[in-house]
Structures are given as structure tokens and as C-alpha cells.
N, C-alpha and C positions, 0 to 999 in steps of 0.2 A: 504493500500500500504506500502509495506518496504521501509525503509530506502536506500536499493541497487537499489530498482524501480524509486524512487525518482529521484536520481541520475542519475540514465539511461535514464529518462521522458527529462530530461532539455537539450542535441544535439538533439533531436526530435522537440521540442518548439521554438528551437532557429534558425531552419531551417525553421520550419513554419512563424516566424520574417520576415528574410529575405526575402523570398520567395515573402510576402504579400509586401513590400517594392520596391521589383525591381517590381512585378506585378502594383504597384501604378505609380511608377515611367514614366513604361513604356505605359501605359495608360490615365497616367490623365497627365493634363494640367490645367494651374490656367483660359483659356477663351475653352468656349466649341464650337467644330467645329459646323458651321453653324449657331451662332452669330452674331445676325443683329440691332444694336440698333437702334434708330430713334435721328438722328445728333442733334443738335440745329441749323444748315444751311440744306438744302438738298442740298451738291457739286455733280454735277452731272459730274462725272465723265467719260461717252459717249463724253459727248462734249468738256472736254478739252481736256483728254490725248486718246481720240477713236481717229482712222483714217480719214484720210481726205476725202475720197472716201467714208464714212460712217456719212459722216458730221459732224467728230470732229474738232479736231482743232491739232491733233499729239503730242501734247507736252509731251517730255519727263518726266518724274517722278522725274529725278535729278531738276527739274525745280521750285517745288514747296517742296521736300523733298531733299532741297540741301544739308544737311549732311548725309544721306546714305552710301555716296561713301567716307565718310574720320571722322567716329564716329560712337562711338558702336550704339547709337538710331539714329534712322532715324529720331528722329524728327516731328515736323508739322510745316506747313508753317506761316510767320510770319504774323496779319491782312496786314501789309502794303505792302505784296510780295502780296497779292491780290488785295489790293488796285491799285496797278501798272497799273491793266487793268482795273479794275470798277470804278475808280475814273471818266471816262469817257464812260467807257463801260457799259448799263443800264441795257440789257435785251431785246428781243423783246414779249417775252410772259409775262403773268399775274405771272406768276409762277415764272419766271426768276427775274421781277422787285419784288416781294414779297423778293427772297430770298437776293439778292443784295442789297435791302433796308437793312437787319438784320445784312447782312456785315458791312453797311457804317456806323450803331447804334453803332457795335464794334469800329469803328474806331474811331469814332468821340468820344465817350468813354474810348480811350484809353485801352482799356480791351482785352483780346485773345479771339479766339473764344475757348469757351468749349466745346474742341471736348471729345467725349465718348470715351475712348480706346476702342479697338476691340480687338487688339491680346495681348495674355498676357503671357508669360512660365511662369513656377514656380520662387520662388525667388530665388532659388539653381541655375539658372543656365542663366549665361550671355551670352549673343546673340552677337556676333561681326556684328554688319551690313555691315562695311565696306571691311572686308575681306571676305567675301561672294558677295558681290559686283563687287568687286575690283578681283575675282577671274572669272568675267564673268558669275556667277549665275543671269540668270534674275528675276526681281519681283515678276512676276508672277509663276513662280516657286513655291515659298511658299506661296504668298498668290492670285494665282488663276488669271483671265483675268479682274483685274480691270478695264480696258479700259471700259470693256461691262458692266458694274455692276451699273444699274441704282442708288442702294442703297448698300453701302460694305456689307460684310460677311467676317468671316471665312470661309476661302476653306479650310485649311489643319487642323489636328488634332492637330499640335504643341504637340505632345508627343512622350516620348524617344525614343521612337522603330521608327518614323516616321524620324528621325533626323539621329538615326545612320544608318539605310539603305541603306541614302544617302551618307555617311560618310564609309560606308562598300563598296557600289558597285559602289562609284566614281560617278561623274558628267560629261555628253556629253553637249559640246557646242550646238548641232544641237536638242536633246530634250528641253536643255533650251530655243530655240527659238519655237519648237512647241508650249512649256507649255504658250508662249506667244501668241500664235496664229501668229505669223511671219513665219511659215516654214511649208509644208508639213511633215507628220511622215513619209512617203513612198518616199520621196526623199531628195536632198541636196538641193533644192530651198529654200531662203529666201527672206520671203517678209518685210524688216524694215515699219515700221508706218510713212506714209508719203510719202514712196516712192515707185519708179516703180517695177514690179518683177528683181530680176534679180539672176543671181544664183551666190551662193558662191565659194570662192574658196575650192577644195576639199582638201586642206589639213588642213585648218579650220575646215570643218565639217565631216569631213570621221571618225567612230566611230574608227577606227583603225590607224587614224593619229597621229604621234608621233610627241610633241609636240620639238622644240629646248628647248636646255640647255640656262637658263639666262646667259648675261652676267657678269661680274666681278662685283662687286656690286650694281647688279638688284636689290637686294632685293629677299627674298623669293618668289618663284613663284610654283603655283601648279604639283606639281609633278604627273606624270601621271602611269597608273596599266597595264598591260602586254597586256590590247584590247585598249590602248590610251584614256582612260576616266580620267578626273582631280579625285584627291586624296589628300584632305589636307594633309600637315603633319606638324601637331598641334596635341599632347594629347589633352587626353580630360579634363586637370587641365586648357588650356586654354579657358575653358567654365565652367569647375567646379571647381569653388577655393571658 
């Protein structure tokens, strides 16, 4: 090879770089979708935060992941926010009182539970949980119908393509209650957990409802795209710095 080929070889190479980089990017993820570890508690998740009508118990998600809504990590819950109710609450199954017993072991230990992460992004890139939150995106959105998840999982891929998508074609209120199981996809009925059907108001969930302008200082609020879907507007240095 000459010296002039040489030369000409290396913008060829260097796009093949790239290329494999955004391809990595937007593909991988540091936890792989459909990751399912075995806890060191089994929280069964049906019963507290499932429907009542389903014979849960309703409880909201801010309830035991009460930094969600105002911190980049959601956090876990702290032994003694469980405590709250098994200090006197037992169990009435074999199973229930086994796992309840392994909670109070922590407590009485003074120790956390160690929980196994599940979902993990790469280290490049920070996750705002609470303005994703706080913008009305519900839970299960990203990570799937825990309510029903005898044992968690990974429901989404958590890779770049999967993230700007959402970030590209806006966010509907009225999907995020689908992706929760609260709402029909075929109509504007919402059903919240715990409570009776009843329907929303349609300027709440009409795909084409335009949202009002915040007041004087509201604070940033999600700006919406020309079919009335939310639209952060946040570059992406507020995720990639």
C-alpha cells in the first residue's frame, strides 16, 4: 500500500469508529432486558401496590420509593418504612410469614435489605427520576406493570434508541396510563388503582389537547409538539455530562 492509500485508508476507519460506537450506544445497556434476579426477600409486589379488586392492597409506588418524585435515584425503601406495617402485620400464608420473618432478621440487625439492582444505564448517562416523574410519566412506562409482576424484571431495553424515541415523539398522558394498565388504549377512560371507573377529563387526555402556559414562576413545565404530546426541553448535556 502507498503512502497516498494510507492516508486515504484512515476517514474510512475512522467512520467505521464511530459508527460501531453510536451502534453500541444505541443498543446496549449496562442490565439486559428481561433480567430477573432472585431478591434476598421475595416482595410481592400483587399485593401491595396490585388493585384492590385484584386483592392488593393499591399502594402507590411514591409510598415505599419516596424519593422518585424529588431525586435523580428512586431509591429503595428504608427496612423501617416496612417495618411500619410488619412490625405487627405477620402474614397469613407459610410463605408470607417465611419472608416477613427475613425482614424483621434485617431489622433487628440493623442492616438494609440487599436488594439486587435490576435496572442499570450505562455510567455515561444520568437518569433524572424526578423530572420524568414530576412531568407525569408513569412507572410503569419504563419499567413495565409492576403491580402484576409476581417476581420484577426488566420490561424495557434501557438503550439509547429506546430513550430518544420517547424524547423524539413526545409523551401522551393517556398512553402513560395505558402502559399502567389504568386506561383503555381505545378510549379516554381511566381506571386509577383503587378506585371506581370513571372517565377523565378530555382535555387531560385528548392526544390533541393543548396543554396551558405555566404561570409566572411555575417553574419549567413540559412543553408540548404541534399533536399536544409533552416534549422535554432539556438537551441532552442534561443526561450526558
Amino acid at each position: 500500500m502507498t503512502q497516498r492509500r494510507k492516508w486515504t485508508a484512515i476517514p474510512g476507519l475512522l467512520l467505521l469508529v464511530i459508527g460501531a460506537v453510536v451502534l453500541s450506544a444505541y443498543s446496549g445497556a449496562s442490565s439486559s432486558q428481561g433480567r430477573q434476579p432472585e431478591q434476598p426477600i421475595n416482595f410481592p409486589h400483587p399485593r401491595h401496590a396490585g388493585s384492590v379488586k385484584d386483592g392488593g392492597l393499591g399502594l402507590n409506588c411514591l409510598y415505599c420509593h419516596n424519593t422518585a418524585n424529588k431525586s435523580l435515584d428512586v431509591g429503595m425503601p428504608a427496612v423501617s418504612t416496612c417495618l411500619g406495617c410488619h412490625t405487627s402485620v405477620a402474614g397469613t400464608t407459610a410463605q408470607a410469614k417465611t419472608e416477613i420473618a427475613k425482614l424483621r432478621k434485617y431489622g433487628a440487625d440493623k442492616r438494609p435489605v440487599p436488594w439486587i439492582r435490576i435496572h442499570k444505564v450505562p455510567e455515561y448517562v444520568h437518569f433524572p427520576h424526578m423530572r420524568h416523574v414530576n412531568a407525569g410519566v408513569t412507572c410503569q412506562t419504563c419499567h413495565g406493570q409492576i403491580q402484576k409482576m409476581p417476581q420484577v424484571y426488566q420490561y424495557s431495553s434501557l438503550n439509547m434508541g429506546w430513550c430518544v424515541s420517547c424524547h423524539l415523539n413526545g409523551y401522551s398522558d393517556h398512553e402513560g396510563q395505558v402502559a399502567a394498565g389504568y386506561a383503555n388504549a381505545d378510549s379516554n377512560v381511566v381506571t386509577p388503582a383503587a378506585a371506581p371507573q370513571q372517565a377523565a377529563p378530555a382535555a387531560a387526555t385528548s392526544a390533541n389537547a393543548q396543554q396551558p402556559l405555566p404561570a409566572p414562576g411555575a417553574g419549567r413545565q413540559p412543553a408540548t409538539n404541534a399533536t399536544g404530546r409533552k416534549v422535554a426541553r432539556y438537551d441532552c448535556a442534561n443526561c450526558h455530562y
